[in-house]
N, C-alpha and C positions, 0 to 999 in steps of 0.2 A: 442501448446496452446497459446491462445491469453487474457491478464490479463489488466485489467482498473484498475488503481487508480485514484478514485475519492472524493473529498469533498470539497463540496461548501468554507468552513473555511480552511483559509490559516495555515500555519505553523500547519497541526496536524502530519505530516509526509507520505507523499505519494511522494515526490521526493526518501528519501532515500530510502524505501522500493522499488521503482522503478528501481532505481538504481542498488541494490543491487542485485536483479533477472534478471538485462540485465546482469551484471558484469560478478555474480556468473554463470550463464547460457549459455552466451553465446549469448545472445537471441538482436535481434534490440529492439531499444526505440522509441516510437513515444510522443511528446508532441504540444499542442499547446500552450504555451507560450514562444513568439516571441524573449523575453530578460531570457538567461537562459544561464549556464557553461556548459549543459551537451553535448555539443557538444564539449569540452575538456577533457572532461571522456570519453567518449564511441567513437567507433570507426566510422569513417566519414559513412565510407558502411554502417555501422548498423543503424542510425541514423537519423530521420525522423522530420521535426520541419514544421509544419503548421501558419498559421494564426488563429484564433481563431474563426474568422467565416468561413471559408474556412472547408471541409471535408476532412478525410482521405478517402486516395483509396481503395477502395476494394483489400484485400489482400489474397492470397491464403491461403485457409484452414489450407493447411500443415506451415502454413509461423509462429516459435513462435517471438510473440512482445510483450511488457506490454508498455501499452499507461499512461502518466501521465497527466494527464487533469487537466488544471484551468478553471477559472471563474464559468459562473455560463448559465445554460439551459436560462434562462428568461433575461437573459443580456448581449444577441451578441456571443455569445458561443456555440450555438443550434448547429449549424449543424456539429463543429468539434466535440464537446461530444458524441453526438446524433450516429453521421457514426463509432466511437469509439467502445462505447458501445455495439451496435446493432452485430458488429463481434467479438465482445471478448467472450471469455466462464464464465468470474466470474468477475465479477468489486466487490474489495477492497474497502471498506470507511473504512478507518483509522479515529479514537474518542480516543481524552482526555479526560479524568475526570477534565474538567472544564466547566462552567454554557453554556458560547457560543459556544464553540464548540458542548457541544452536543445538544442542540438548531440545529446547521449545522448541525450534522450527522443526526439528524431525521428529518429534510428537505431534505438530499440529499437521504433517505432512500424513502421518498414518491418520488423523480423524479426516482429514480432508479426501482423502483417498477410498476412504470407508462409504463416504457420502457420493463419492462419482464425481466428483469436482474435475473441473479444470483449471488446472495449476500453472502459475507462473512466479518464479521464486523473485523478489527484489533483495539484490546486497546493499544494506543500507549504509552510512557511516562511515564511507570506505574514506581512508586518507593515506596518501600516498606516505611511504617511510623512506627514512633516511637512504640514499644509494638506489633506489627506486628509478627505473627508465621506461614508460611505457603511452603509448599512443591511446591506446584501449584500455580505460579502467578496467576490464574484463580479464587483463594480466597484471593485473595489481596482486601482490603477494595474499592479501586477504580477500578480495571476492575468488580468486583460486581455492584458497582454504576450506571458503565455505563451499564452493561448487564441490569440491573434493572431498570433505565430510558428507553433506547431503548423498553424493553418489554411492559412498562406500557404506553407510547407514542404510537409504534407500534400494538399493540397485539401477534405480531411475538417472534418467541425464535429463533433470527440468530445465525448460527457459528458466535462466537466467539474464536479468537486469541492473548493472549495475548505477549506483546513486551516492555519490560521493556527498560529504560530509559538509555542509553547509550553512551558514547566518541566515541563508535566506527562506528555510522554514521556522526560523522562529520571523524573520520580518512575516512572514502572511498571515501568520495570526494577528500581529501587529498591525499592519497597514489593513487587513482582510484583502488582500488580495493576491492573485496568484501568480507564480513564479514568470510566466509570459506576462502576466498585467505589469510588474515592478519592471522586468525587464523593456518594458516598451516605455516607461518614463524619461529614459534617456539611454544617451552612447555609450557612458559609465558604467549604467547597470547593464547595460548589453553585455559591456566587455568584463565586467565582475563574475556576471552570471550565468555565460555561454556554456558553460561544461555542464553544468546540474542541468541550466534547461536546454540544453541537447539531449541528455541523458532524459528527460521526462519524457521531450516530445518523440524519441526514438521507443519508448516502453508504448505509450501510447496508438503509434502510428500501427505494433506492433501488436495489438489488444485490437485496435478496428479492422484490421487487417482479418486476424485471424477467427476471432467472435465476434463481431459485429454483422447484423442482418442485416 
């Protein structure tokens, strides 16, 4: 399987999410932003770092990668996004519950949509608030917000995913390992870090499920 993380807005989290499924996976990285650590994490073979306006290579069907993409389609970025996208099975737009970013995410919803993509929204960030009662991050006041902007912007109802707000993507750049690899170091981390990595492996199981050959 081949997976894009894309959004036009910086910091909403599509490096770690990227990260975390070359980690946990096994899988090569491909990005094109030229100034970047993750060719300190991820292993040299797996590891694919372009120029921005430069394209990635057509790559075999059977070959899995999750491409991390910056910039922006309209601003010198075209043709590495564009050859990205065009081979992936699902492109990820990662959305905060905050004003600009989801401004971004429904902008990168129309270029994604442009290109025939298949979309799967990730609410990233989320933290539960004060007087807050729910089973399902999915009824957390802010991945509502953003399902609920996204719809009334879009007219679409995408998968959404939610991914609550967590230390433990900054530990994987840190340790370089992935949310399942820390959590299997002990009982501790299990029980520290059972809500995110539920929430991962539920997006995932989710992604093979429905695009995966």
């Amino acid at each position: 399987m081949k997976i894009t993380l894309y959004s036009i807005k910086g910091s909403a989290g599509k490096t770690p999410i990227a990260v975390n499924i070359a980690l946990d996976n096994g899988w090569a990285l491909g990005t094109n932003e030229p100034v970047n650590l993750l060719d300190q994490i991820i292993p040299e073979d797996e590891f694919m770092t372009i120029e921005p306006e430069e394209a990635f290579p057509k790559l075999p069907k059977d070959f899995p990668i999750v491409f991390d993409l910056a910039g922006h389609i309209s601003k010198g970025a075209r043709d590495s996004i564009i050859s990205a996208v065009k081979q992936s099975d699902v492109v990820l737009v990662p959305v905060y519950n905050e004003l600009k970013c989801l401004h971004a995410g429904i902008a990168t919803l129309t270029e994604m949509e442009a290109l025939g993509a298949n979309i799967v929204i990730v609410a990233t960030k989320l933290e539960k608030q004060k007087g807050e009662f729910f089973k399902d991050w999915r009824e957390s006041e802010a991945c509502k917000n953003i399902a609920a902007v996204i719809q009334h912007a879009t007219g679409k109802d995408y998968p959404i995913f939610p991914l609550k707000l967590s230390k433990v993507f900054d530990i994987i750049f840190e340790q370089e390992r992935s949310i399942n690899q820390i959590m299997a170091e002990s009982g501790l981390m299990r029980h520290i870090y059972r809500d995110v990595g539920k929430q991962f492996d539920d997006l995932m199981k989710y992604l093979e499920t429905e695009y995966a050959e």
